[in-house]
C-alpha positions in Angstrom: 6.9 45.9 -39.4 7.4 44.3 -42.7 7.9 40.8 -43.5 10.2 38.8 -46.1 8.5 39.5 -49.9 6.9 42.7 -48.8 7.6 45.0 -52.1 8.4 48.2 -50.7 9.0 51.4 -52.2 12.0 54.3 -51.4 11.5 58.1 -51.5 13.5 58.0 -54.4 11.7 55.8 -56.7 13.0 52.3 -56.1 10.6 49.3 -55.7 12.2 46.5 -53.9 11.9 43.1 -52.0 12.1 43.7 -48.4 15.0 41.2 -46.5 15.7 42.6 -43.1 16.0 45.4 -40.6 19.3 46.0 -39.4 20.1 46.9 -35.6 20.2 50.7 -36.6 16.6 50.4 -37.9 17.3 50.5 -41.2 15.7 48.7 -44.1 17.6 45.9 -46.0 15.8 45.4 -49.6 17.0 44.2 -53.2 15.6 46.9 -55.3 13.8 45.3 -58.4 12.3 48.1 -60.5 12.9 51.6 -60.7 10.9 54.6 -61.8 11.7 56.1 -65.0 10.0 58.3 -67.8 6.7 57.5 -65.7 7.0 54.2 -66.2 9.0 51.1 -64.2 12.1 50.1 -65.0 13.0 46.2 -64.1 16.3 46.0 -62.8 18.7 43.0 -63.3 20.9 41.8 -59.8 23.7 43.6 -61.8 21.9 46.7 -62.3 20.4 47.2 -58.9 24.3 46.1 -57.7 25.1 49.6 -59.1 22.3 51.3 -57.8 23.8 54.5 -55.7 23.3 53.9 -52.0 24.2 52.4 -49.0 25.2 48.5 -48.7 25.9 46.2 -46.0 28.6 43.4 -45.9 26.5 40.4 -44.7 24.1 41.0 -47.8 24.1 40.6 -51.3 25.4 42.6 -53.7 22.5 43.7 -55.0 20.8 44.6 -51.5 20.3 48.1 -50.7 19.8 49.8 -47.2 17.7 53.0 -46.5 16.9 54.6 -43.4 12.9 53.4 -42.1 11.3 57.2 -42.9 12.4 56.4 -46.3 10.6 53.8 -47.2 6.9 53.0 -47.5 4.5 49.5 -47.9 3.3 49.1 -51.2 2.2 45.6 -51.2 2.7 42.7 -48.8 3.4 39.5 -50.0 0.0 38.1 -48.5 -2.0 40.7 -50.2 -3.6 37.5 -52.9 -3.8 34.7 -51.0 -5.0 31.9 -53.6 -7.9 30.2 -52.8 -9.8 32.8 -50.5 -12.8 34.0 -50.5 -13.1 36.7 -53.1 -9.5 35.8 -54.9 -9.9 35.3 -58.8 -7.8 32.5 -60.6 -9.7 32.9 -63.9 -6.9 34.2 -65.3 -4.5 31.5 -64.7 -4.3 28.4 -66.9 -6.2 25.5 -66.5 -3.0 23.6 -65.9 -1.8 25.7 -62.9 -5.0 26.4 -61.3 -5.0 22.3 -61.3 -1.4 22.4 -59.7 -2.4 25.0 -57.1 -5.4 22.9 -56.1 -3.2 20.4 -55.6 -1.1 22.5 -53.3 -4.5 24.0 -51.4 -5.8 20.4 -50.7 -2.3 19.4 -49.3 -3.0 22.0 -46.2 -0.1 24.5 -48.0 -1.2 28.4 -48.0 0.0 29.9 -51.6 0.2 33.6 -52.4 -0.1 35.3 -55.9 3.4 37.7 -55.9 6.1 38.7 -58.4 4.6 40.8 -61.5 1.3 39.8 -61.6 0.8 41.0 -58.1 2.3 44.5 -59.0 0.3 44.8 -61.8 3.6 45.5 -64.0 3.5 42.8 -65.9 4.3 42.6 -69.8 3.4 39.7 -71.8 5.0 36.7 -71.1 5.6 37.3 -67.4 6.5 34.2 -65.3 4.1 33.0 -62.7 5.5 33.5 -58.8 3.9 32.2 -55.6 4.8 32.4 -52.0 4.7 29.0 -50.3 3.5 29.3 -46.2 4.6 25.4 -45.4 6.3 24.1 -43.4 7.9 20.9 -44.9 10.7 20.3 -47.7 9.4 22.3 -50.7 10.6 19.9 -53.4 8.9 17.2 -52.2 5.3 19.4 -51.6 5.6 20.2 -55.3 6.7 16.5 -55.9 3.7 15.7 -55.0 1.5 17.7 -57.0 2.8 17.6 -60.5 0.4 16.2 -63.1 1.5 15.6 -66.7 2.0 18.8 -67.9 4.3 20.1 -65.1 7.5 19.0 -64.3 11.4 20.6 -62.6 13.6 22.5 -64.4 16.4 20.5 -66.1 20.1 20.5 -64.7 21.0 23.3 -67.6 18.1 25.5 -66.8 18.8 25.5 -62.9 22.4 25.9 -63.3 21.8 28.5 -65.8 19.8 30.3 -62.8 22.4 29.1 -59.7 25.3 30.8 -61.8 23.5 34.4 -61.4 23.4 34.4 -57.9 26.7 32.6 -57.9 28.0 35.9 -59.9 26.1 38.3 -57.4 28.0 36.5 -54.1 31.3 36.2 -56.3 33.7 34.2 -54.6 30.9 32.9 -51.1 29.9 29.5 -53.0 31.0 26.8 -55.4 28.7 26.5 -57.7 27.5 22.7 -56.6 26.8 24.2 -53.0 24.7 27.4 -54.5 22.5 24.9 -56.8 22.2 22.7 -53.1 20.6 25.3 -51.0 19.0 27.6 -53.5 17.0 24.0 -53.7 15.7 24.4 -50.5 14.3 27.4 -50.5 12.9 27.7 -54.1 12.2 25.3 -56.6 11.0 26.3 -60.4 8.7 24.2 -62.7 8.1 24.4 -66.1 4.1 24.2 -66.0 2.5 23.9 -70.0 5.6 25.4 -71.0 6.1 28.5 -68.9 8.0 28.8 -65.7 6.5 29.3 -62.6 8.7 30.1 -59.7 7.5 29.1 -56.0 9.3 30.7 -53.0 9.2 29.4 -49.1 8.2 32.2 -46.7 8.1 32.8 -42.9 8.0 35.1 -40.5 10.8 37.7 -39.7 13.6 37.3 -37.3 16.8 39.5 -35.8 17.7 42.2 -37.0 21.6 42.6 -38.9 24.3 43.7 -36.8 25.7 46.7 -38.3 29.4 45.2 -38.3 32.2 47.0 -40.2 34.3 44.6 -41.6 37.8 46.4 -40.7 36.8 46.2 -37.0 36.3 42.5 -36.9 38.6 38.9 -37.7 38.6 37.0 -40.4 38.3 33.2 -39.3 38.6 29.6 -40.8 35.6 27.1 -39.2 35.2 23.4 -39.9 33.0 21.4 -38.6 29.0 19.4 -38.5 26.0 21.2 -38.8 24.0 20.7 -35.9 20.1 20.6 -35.6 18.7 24.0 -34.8 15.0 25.0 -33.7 13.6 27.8 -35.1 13.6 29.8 -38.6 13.4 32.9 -40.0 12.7 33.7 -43.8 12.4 29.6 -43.6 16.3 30.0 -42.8 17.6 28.9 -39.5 17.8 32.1 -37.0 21.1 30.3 -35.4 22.9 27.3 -36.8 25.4 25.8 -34.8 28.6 24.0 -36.1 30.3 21.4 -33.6 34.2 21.9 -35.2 36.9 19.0 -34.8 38.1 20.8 -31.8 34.7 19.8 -29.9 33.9 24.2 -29.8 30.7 25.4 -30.7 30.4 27.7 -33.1 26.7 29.8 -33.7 26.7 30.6 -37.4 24.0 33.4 -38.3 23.0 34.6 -41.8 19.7 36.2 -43.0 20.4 36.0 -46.5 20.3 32.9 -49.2 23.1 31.6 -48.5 22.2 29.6 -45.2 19.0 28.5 -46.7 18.7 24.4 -45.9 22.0 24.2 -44.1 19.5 23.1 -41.2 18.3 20.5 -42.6 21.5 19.5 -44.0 22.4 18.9 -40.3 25.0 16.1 -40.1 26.5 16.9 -43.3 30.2 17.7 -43.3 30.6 22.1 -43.4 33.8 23.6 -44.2 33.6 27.5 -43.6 36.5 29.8 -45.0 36.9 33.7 -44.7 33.7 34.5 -42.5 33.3 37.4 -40.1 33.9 36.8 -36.4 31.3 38.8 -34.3 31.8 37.5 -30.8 33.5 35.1 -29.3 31.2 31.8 -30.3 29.6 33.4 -33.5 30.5 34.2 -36.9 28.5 35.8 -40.0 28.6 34.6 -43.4 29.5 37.4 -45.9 28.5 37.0 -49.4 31.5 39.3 -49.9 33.6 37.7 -48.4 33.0 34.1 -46.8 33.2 30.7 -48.6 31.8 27.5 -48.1 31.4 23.9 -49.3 28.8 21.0 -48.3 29.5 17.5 -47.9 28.3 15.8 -51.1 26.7 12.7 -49.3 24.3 14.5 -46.7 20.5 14.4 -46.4 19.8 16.8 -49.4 20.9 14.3 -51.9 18.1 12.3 -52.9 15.7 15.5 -53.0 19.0 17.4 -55.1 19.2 15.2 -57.9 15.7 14.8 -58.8 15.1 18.9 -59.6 18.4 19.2 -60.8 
């Protein structure tokens, strides 16, 4: 079974991010390189968007699916965990190895991933880590930062929030997309270069294979309401108590529900989303359309990374 950040690779030659299984069995990835003249190609969100293949409509764009005898492991995302026995850092510079001390000594678990894990790196390459913790993100990093490392400014992480904006065109404003992206992944600029840190977990349901023609189009308004349990450090079921006193489940495996749980009390307002039963509804990234309350529990954490 893989797990969220597992790279896998297809039959024909596309290396991607595992994201889910789907009720069918099939496997859910966002392809990232692809091979070409016996090298590796890397693939932008709008290039692996045109990728030929199959899609699904509670996914992003750029999310491909392929049956489970197509695709193969090629590196978990725990293959370099930092810090164990046997796991060299020499490479890193003095200034990270510092801030990844930091992170060790504060009980977190941090895995090497991204480029340098693949080995395809060119020069240059940004520095990635998957995060095992189970507190806010922001504020582990917070705590860690020495004088040579410090958040992206508000430019920079718009700059970033308006590619994924433009790869769920139409599911976000943009205020909401820099909101939760913030709870799931933070980026610091560490001596200068970037170095991207992702939350993990542990898998959770599979998709449903839905077919949008066959299911209704809903409005829902309401208050998030504290739910136990995560998946891909996303809540596996998030309820909404609506104005009308129903309760609505509200499921989503992909970015898009990242934080809402721990935005719980904060006003929701859902537009467009996919009814799949009679008490729950799917965000689509094709389709859907949210907005957060401004004033909820995010806020202080929000403003200081931008």
């Amino acid at each position: 079974m893989y797990e969220p950040y597992d790279y896998v690779l297809t039959s024909n030659g596309v290396l991607g991010v595992f994201r889910a299984y789907t009720e069918s069995g099939d496997v859910a990835f966002r392809p990232v390189y692809r091979c070409s003249a016996g090298g590796w190609t890397k693939l932008t969100p709008r290039m692996a968007a045109a990728l030929p293949g199959r899609r699904h409509p509670l996914l992003d764009r750029d999310c491909a699916l392929a049956g489970a005898k197509e695709v193969k492991l090629l590196t978990p995302c725990r293959a370099r965990p930092v810090g164990a026995a046997g796991s060299s850092v020499r490479d890193h510079p003095a200034v990270l190895r510092g801030l990844l001390s930091a992170l060790l000594s504060r009980g977190a678990r941090v895995y090497l991933y991204g480029s340098r894990l693949l080995g395809l790196r060119s020069y240059g390459s940004d520095w990635d880590f998957v995060v095992d913790h189970e507190g806010d993100l922001a504020e582990l990093l917070g705590s860690c930062l020495g004088q040579s490392c410090a958040f992206l400014g508000p430019r920079e992480f718009s700059s970033i929030a308006a590619s994924y904006e433009s790869n769920t065109a139409g599911s976000a404003r943009r205020d909401d997309v820099l909101r939760i992206l913030g709870k799931s992944w933070c980026a610091l600029r560490v001596a200068g270069r970037v170095v991207d840190f992702f939350l993990t977990g542990t898998g959770g349901p599979a998709i449903p294979d839905v077919l949008p023609g066959r299911l209704s189009l809903v409005d829902c308004a309401g208050v998030v309401q504290p739910s136990a349990g995560s998946s891909f450090r996303m809540p596996r079921k998030v309820c909404i108590r609506t104005s009308t006193a129903r309760t609505v489940n509200v499921h989503h495996v992909s970015w898009i529900l990242c934080g809402l749980e721990r935005m719980a009390g904060s006003r929701v307002t859902l537009r467009d989303v996919l009814a799949y039963g009679p008490a729950d509804v799917w965000l689509s990234p094709w389709t859907s359309k949210l907005s957060l309350d401004a004033q909820g529990p995010w806020h202080a954490t929000s403003a200081r990374i931008g």
